[in-house]
C-alpha positions in Angstrom: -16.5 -2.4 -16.1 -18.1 -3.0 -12.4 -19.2 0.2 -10.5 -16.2 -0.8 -8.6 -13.0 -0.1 -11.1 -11.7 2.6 -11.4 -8.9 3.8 -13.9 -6.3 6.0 -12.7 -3.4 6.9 -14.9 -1.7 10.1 -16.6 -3.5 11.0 -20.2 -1.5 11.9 -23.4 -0.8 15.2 -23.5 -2.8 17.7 -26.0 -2.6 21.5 -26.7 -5.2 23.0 -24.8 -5.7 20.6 -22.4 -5.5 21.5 -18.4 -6.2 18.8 -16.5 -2.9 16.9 -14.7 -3.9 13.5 -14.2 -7.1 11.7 -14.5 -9.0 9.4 -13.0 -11.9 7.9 -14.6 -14.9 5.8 -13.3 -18.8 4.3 -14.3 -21.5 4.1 -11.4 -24.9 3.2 -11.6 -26.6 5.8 -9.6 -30.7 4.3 -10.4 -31.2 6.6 -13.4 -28.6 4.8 -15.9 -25.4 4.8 -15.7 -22.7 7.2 -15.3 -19.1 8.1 -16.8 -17.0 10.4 -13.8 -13.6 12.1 -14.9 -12.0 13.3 -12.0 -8.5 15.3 -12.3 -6.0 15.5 -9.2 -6.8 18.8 -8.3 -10.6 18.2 -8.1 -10.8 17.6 -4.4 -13.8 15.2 -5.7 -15.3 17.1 -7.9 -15.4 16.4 -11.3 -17.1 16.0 -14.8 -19.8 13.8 -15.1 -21.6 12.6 -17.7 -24.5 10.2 -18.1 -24.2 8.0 -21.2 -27.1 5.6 -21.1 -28.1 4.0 -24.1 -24.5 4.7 -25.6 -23.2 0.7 -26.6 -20.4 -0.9 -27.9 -17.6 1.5 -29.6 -19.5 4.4 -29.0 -18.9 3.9 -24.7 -15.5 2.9 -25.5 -15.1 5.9 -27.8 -16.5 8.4 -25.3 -13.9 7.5 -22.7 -10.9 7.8 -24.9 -12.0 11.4 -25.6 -12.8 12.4 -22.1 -9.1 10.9 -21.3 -7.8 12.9 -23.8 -9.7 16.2 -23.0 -8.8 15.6 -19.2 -4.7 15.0 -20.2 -1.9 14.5 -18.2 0.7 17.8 -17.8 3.4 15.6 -16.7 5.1 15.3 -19.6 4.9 18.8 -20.1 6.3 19.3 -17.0 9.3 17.0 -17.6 10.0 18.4 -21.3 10.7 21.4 -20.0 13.3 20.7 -17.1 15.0 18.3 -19.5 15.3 21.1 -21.7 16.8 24.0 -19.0 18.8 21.0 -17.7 20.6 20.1 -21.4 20.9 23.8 -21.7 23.1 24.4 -18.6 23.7 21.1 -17.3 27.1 22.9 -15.2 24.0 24.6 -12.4 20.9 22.4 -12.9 19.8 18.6 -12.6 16.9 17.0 -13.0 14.7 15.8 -10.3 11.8 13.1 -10.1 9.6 15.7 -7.6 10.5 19.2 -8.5 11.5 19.0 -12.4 14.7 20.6 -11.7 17.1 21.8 -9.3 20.7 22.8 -8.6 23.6 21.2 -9.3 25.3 20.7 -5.8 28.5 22.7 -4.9 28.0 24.7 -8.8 29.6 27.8 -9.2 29.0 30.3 -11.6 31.3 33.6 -12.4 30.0 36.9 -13.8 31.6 40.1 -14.6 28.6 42.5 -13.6 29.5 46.6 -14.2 26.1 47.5 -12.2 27.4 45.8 -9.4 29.7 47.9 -6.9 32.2 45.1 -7.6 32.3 44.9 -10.9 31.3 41.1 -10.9 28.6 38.3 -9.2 29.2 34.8 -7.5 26.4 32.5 -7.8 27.3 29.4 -5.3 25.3 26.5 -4.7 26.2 24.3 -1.3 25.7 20.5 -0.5 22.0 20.3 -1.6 21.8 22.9 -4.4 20.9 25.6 -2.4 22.1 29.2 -2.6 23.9 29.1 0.4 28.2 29.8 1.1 27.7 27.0 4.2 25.8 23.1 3.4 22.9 22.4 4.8 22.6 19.9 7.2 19.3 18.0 8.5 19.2 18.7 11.8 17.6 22.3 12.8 19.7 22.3 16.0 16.7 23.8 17.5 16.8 26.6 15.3 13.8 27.9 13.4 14.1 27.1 10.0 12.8 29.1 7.0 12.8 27.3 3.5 12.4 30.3 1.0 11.9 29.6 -2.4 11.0 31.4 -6.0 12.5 31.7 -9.5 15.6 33.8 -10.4 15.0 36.3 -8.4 15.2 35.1 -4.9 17.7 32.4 -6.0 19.7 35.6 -7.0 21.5 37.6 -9.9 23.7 38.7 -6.5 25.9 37.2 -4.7 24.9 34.9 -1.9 26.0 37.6 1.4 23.0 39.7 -0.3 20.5 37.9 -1.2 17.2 38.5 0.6 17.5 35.2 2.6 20.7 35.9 3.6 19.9 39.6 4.9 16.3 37.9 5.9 18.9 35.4 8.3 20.4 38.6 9.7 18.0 40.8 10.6 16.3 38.0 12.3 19.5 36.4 14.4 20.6 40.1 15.4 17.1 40.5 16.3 17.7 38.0 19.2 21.0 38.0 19.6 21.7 34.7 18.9 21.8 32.3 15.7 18.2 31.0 16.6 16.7 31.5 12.8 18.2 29.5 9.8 16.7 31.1 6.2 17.3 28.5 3.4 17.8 29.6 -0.3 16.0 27.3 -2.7 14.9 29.7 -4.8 15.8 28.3 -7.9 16.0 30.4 -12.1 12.9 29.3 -14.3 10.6 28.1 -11.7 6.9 28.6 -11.3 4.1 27.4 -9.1 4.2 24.0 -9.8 7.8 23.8 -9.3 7.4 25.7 -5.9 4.6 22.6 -4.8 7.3 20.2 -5.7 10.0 21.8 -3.3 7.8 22.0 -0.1 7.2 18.2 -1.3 11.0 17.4 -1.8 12.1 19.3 1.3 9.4 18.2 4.2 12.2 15.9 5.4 14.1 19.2 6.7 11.0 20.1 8.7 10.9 23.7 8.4 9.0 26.2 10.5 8.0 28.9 7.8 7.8 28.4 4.2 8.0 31.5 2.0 7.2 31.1 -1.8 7.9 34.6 -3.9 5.3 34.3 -6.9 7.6 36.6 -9.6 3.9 38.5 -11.3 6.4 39.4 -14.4 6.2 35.8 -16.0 5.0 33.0 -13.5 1.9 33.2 -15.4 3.4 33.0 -18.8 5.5 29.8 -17.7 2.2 28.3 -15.9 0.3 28.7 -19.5 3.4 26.6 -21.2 2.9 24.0 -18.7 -0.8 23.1 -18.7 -0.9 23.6 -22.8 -2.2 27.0 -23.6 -2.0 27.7 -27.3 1.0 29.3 -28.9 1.3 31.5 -31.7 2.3 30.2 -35.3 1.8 34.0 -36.6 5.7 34.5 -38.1 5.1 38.9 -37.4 4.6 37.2 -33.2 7.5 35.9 -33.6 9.7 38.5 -35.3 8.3 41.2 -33.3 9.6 39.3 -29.9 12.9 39.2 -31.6 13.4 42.9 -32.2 12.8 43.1 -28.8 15.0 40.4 -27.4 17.9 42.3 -29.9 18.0 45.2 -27.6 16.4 44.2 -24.5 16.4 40.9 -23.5 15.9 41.4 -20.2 12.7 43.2 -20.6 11.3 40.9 -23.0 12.0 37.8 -20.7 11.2 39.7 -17.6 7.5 41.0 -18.3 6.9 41.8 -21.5 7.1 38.6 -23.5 3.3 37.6 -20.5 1.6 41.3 -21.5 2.2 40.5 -25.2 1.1 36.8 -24.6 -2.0 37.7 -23.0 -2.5 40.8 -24.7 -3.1 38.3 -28.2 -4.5 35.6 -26.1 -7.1 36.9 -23.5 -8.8 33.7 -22.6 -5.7 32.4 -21.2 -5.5 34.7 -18.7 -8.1 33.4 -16.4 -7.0 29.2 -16.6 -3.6 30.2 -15.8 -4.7 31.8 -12.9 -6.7 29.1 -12.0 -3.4 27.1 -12.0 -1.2 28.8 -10.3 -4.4 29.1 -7.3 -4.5 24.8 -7.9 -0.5 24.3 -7.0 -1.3 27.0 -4.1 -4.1 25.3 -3.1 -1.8 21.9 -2.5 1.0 24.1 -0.8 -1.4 25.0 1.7 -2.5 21.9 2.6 0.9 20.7 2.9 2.2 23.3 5.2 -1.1 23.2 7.4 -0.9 19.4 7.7 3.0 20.0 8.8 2.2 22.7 11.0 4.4 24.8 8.4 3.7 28.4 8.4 2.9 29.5 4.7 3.7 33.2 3.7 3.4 33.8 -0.2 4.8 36.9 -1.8 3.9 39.0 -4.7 6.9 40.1 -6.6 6.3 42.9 -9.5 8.3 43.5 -12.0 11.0 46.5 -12.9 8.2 47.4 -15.8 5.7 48.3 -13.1 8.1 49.6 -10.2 10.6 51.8 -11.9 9.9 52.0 -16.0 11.9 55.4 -15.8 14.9 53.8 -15.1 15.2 52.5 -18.8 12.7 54.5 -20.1 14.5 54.7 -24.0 14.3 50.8 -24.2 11.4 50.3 -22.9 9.5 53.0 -24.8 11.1 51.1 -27.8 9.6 47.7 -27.2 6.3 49.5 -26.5 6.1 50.7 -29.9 7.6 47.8 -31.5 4.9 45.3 -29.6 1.9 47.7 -30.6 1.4 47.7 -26.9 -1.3 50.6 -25.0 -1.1 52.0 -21.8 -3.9 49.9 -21.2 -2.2 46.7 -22.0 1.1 47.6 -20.0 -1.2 47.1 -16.9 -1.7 43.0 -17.9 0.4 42.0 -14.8 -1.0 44.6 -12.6 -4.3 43.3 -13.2 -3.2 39.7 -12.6 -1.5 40.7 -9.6 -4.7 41.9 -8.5 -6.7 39.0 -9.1 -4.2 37.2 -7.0 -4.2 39.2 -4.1 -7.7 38.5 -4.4 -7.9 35.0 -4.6 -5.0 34.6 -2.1 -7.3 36.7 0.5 -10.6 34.7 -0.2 -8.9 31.2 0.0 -7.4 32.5 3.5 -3.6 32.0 2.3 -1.4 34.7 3.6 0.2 36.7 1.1 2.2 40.3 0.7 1.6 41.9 -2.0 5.4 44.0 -2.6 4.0 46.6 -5.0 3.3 49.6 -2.2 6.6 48.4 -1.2 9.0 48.8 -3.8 7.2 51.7 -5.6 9.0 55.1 -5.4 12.5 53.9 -3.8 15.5 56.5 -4.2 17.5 54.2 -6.1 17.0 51.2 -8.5 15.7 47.8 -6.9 16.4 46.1 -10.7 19.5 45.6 -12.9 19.0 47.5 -16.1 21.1 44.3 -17.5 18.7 42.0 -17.2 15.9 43.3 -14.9 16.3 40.9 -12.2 16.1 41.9 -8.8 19.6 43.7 -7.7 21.4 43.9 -4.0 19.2 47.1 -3.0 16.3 45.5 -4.1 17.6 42.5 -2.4 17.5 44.6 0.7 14.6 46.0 0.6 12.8 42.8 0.2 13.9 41.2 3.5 13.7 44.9 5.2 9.8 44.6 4.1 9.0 40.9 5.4 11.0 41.4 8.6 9.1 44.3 9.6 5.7 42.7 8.7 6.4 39.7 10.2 8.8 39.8 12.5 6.2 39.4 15.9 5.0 35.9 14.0 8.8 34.5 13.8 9.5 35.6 17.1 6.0 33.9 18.0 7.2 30.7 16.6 10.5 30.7 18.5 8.7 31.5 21.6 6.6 28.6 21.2 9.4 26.6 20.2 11.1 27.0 23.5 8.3 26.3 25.6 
């Protein structure tokens, strides 16, 4: 191998391995030579190891490991949208950039007894996205917010109340007009890396703003199954999460299920964060290269807003998980180290806590602890008053 090649492909994938693709190369820098892995992320940086005097099998053995230590989380990546997609292939399809997405035109009928109406519409229009009207390319000069996140922004409400939609109306009646256009691609299981591929997927509809809702509850948790963080074999894990999921699902799946995770695996804690920074790292420099405006949100969960409101259950799975006060602030703390890394790396961020804390009514279905209308609400309320002047900024701008 000259100083020249350079081998650039995806690794086999191997439990406890981070890196996403890798790139490996030999220089001769005057003191012997030397083997660089660099992943994706790197930005240049990388390992780098000098192996002078190694010959033969031994070089050629060295490499493979380093490949293998440095592996590739694509395949992760695609496992697990194939598997969300075979599971409800009547709303989701796969997609080569963001794993998964929508089903165009799906529909999707729920009887709902929280709900004023008894019962929930979740519509998808011409490209998948939450919305009752398609989407069509052309802004029409209109300022266009693409809004994305898991299953909470795409919605466990109907489409009239989701937080785009009521985001969309506080905005037009603002200005009297139908100058802002807030798209829905918020989409149920995603995480980070699925919110880098829909900024990547949807640059063709050139938006103005582009708002990613990090859910704190189990963004984390889905991050560590995608770069390869161990998983229990321990049977008592296992059966514990299953009394819980018996009598409250939603809690488990919801925020629970991450303070457990990390509660048994610590060291984890800090490499998924690391992670989720990486894919926000790449949104960035997307949206600054676009001239997209990037606004991240920080979305607790119903265990740290309103525990009271299903305090029986969730004292329950407190005892049943063996869990401390102490460990019931996991997700705090990681929504802390967040706001902290968002505010050092200069990436605007809201951090929704202060916000929802203390409301007079519930912001989260005791069915399944998703966000409900209210909580809808009070979500678009909250980023139209704090950023309100910078939309209006934009359209000014826009019209000049």
């Amino acid at each position: 191998m000259t100083s020249q090649e350079i081998l650039s492909y995806p690794a086999p994938h191997k439990k406890g391995c981070f890196r996403k693709e890798v790139c490996v190369g030999i220089r001769n820098r005057g003191t012997g030579p030397q083997l660089t892995v660099l992943d994706r992320q790197s930005r240049g940086r990388g390992i780098i190891l000098n192996y002078n005097g190694l010959v033969g099998m031994r070089k050629f053995g060295l490499l493979i490991l380093l490949i293998c230590i440095c592996c590739s989380q694509d395949d992760n990546f695609h496992a697990i949208s194939k598997k969300i997609v075979k599971n409800e292939p009547d709303f989701y399809v796969l997609d080569p950039v963001v794993g998964f997405i929508h089903k165009s035109n799906a529909n999707r009928y729920y009887v709902w007894p929280e709900h004023n109406d008894g019962h929930i519409t979740l519509k998808t229009n011409n490209l998948g996205f939450r919305e009752d009207t398609d989407t069509i390319t052309d802004k029409h000069d209109k300022i266009r917010v693409l809004f994305t996140g898991d299953s909470h922004i795409s919605g466990v409400v109907n489409n009239s109340e989701s937080c785009c939609t009521v985001l969309e109306d506080l905005l037009n009646q603002a200005v009297n007009g139908t100058r802002y256009e807030v798209i829905n691609s918020g989409v149920g299981y995603y995480f980070p890396h699925n919110y880098l591929g829909i900024i990547k997927k949807y640059l063709y509809l050139a938006p103005d703003f582009f708002i990613v809702t990090l859910y704190v509850g189990n963004n984390f948790l889905k991050t560590c199954a995608f770069i390869g963080c161990q998983r229990s074999n321990d049977l008592e894990y296992k059966v514990k999460l299953q009394k819980v999921q018996s009598f409250n699902p939603g809690g488990l799946w919801q925020g629970l299920n991450q303070i457990y995770y990390f509660k048994l695996f610590p060291e984890f804690l800090e490499i998924s964060l690391k992670a989720v920074m990486d894919d926000f790292h790449s949104i960035k420099e997307i949206c600054d290269f676009n001239n997209i405006k990037l606004i991240v949100l920080l979305l607790p969960s119903k265990i740290e807003i309103e525990w009271p409101t299903d305090e029986l259950r969730l004292n329950k799975c407190k005892e049943l998980l063996n869990l401390t006060d102490a460990d019931l602030q996991i997700n705090m703390k990681l929504l802390e180290k967040l706001s902290a890394q968002l505010n050092s790396d200069k990436i605007d961020y809201l951090n929704l806590y202060d916000y929802l804390k203390n409301k007079d009514r519930k912001l989260f279905w005791n069915e399944d602890y998703h966000l409900n209308d209210y909580g809808h609400q009070i979500l678009a309320e909250t980023l139209f008053a704090k950023y309100k002047d910078i939309f209006f900024k934009v359209r000014k701008a826009k019209q000049k």
